[in-house]
C-alpha positions in Angstrom: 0.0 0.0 0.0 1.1 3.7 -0.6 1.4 5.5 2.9 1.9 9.0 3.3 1.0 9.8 0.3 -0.9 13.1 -0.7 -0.8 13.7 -4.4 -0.6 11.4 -7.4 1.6 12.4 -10.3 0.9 10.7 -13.5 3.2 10.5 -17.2 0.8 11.6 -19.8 0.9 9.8 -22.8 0.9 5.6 -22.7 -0.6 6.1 -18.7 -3.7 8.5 -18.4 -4.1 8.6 -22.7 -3.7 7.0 -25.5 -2.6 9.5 -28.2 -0.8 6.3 -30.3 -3.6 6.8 -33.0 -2.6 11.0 -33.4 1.2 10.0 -33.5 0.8 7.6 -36.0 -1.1 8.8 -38.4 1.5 12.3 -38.1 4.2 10.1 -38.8 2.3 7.9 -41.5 1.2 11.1 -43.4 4.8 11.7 -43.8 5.2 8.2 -45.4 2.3 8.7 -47.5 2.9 11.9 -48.4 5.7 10.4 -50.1 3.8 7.5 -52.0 5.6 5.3 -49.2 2.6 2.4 -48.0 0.8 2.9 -45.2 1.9 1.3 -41.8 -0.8 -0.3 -39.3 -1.5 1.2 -36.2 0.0 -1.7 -34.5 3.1 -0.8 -35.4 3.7 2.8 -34.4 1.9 2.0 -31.2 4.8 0.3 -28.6 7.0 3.2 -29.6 4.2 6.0 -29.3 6.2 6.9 -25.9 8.9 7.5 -27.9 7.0 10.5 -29.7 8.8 11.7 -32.8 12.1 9.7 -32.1 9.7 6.9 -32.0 7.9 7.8 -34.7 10.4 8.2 -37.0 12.2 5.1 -36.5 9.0 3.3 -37.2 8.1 5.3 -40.3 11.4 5.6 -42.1 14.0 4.0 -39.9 15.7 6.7 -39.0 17.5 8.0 -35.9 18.2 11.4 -34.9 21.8 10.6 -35.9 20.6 10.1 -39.6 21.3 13.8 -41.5 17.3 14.3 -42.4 15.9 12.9 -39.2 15.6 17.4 -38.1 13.4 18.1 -41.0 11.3 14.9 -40.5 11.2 15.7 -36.9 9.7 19.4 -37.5 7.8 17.7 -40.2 6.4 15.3 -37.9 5.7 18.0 -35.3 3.5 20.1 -37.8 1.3 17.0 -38.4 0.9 15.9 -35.0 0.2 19.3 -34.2 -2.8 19.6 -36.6 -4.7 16.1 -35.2 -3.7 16.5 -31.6 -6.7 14.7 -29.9 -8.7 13.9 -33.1 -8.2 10.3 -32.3 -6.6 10.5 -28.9 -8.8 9.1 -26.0 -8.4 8.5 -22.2 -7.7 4.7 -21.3 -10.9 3.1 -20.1 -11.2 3.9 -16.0 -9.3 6.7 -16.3 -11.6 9.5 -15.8 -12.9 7.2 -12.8 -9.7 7.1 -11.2 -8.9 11.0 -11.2 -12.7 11.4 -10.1 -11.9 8.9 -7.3 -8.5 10.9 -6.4 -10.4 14.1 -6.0 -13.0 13.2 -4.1 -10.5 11.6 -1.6 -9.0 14.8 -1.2 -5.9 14.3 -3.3 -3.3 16.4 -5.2 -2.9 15.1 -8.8 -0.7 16.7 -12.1 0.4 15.3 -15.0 4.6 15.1 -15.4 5.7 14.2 -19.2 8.6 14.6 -21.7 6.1 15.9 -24.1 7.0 19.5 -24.8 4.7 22.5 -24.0 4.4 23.2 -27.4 2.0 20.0 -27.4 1.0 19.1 -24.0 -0.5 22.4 -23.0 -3.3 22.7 -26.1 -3.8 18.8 -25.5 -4.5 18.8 -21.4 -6.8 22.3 -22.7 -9.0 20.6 -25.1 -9.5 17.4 -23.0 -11.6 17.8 -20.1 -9.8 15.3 -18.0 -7.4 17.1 -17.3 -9.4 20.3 -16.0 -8.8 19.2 -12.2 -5.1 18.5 -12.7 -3.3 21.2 -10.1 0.1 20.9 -12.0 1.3 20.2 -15.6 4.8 19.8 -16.1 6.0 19.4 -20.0 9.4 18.2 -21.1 10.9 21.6 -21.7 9.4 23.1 -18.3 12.9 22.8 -16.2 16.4 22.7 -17.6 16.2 18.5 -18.1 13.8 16.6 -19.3 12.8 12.9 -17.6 14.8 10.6 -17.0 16.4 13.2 -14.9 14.5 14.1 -11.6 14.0 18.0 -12.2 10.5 18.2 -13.6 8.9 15.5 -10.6 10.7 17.9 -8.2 8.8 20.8 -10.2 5.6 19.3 -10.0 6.5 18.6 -5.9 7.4 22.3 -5.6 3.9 23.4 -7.7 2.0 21.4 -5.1 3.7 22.9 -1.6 4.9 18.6 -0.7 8.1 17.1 -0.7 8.6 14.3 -3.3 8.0 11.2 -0.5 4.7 12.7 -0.7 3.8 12.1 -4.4 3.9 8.6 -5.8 4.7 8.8 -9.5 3.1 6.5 -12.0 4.7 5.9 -15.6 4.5 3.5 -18.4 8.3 3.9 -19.4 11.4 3.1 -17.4 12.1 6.5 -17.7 9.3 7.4 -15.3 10.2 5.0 -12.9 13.8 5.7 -12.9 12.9 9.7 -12.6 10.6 9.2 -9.7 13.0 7.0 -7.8 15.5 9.9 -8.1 13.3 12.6 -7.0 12.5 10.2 -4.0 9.1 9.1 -4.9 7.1 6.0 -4.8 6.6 4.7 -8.4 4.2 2.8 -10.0 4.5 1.5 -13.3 1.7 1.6 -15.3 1.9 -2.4 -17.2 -1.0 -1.4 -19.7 1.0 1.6 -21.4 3.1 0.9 -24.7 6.3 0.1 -22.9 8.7 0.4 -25.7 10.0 -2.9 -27.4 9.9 -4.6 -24.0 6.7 -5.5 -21.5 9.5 -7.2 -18.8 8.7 -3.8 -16.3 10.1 -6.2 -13.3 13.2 -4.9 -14.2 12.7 -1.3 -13.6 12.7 -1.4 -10.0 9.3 0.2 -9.6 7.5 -0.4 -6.3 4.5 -1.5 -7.4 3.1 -2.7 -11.1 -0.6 -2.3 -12.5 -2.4 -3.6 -15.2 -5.0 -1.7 -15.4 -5.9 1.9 -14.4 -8.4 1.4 -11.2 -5.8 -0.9 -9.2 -4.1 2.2 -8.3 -7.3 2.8 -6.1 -6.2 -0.2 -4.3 -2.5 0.9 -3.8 -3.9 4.2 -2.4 -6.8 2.1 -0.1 -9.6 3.9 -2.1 -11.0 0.6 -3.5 
């Protein structure tokens, strides 16, 4: 169980939404744009935590070491940023569980390597995110995750020290970010976790499947 615990910090995209479908149909304009085949879904989704680095690598093959990978990045970014939540959605009990986490009187915020450019117009246009008391974006403090500047920003925003928020993430980023700041972590088992789905091995204090067991953790259930 999470003791002592007053806020909940979450990693945006792969944890509280799915915004795979948006990211990969940016990237797989790009490829059809240039009379390239379309690419399933199912493909661009286990990097979608990746965002354009991701992307990109399943679109073209490219890395940001590669000499075009700039232009397709901005590229990328220009179509992502026309079709932000066309087809992005909230994973199914997630608007349950942030009700839940307000009514008990909890702190909650949103902590992602998604710059502001992005995450600011998104968490506007979805109502989920109207009760969130902090949003922290990628470019927000000098380092993005997984160094543990912008979970100690979020901490600061919400007047507790970091033992007090548990952070939940679908990438080992998250985890390793929160256990660096000091928090509990929780990692979030249903998210796109890269090429791997072994989360065991990041060390996180507890593991989820599904949304609502977090209730359980935090002896809401």
């Amino acid at each position: 169980m999470l003791n002592n615990v007053s806020a909940v910090l979450f990693d945006l995209d792969g944890t509280l939404i799915d915004s795979a479908p948006d990211l990969g149909a940016a990237a797989d304009k790009m490829r059809t744009d240039r009379y390239l085949e379309s690419l399933p879904l199912s493909l661009y989704r286990p990097m979608a935590g990746a965002g354009a680095r991701g992307m990109i690598a399943v679109a073209f093959g490219m890395t940001p070491q590669d000499a075009a990978f700039e232009a397709l990045r901005e590229e990328f970014f220009s179509n992502y940023e026309a079709r932000l939540v066309k087809s992005t959605y909230a994973f199914d009990g997630v608007a349950e569980l942030i009700t839940r986490i307000c009514d008990s009187g909890f702190k909650w915020g949103v902590v992602t390597n998604k710059s502001a450019r992005f995450t600011l117009p998104l968490t506007r246009a979805m109502s989920l995110f109207a009760t969130a008391q902090t949003i922290i974006s990628g470019d927000t403090t000098s380092h993005p995750k997984p160094h543990p500047a912008p979970l100690l920003e979020a901490a600061r925003q919400l007047d507790l020290p970091p033992e007090r928020c548990v952070y939940v993430g679908d990438d080992e980023r998250d985890i390793v970010a929160g256990r660096a700041a000091g928090m509990p972590t929780v990692a979030a088992a249903y998210g796109y976790l890269g090429n791997t789905s072994d989360t065991k091995s990041w060390n996180a204090d507890f593991t989820i499947i599904k949304p609502s067991e977090l209730l359980n953790l935090l002896k809401m259930a």
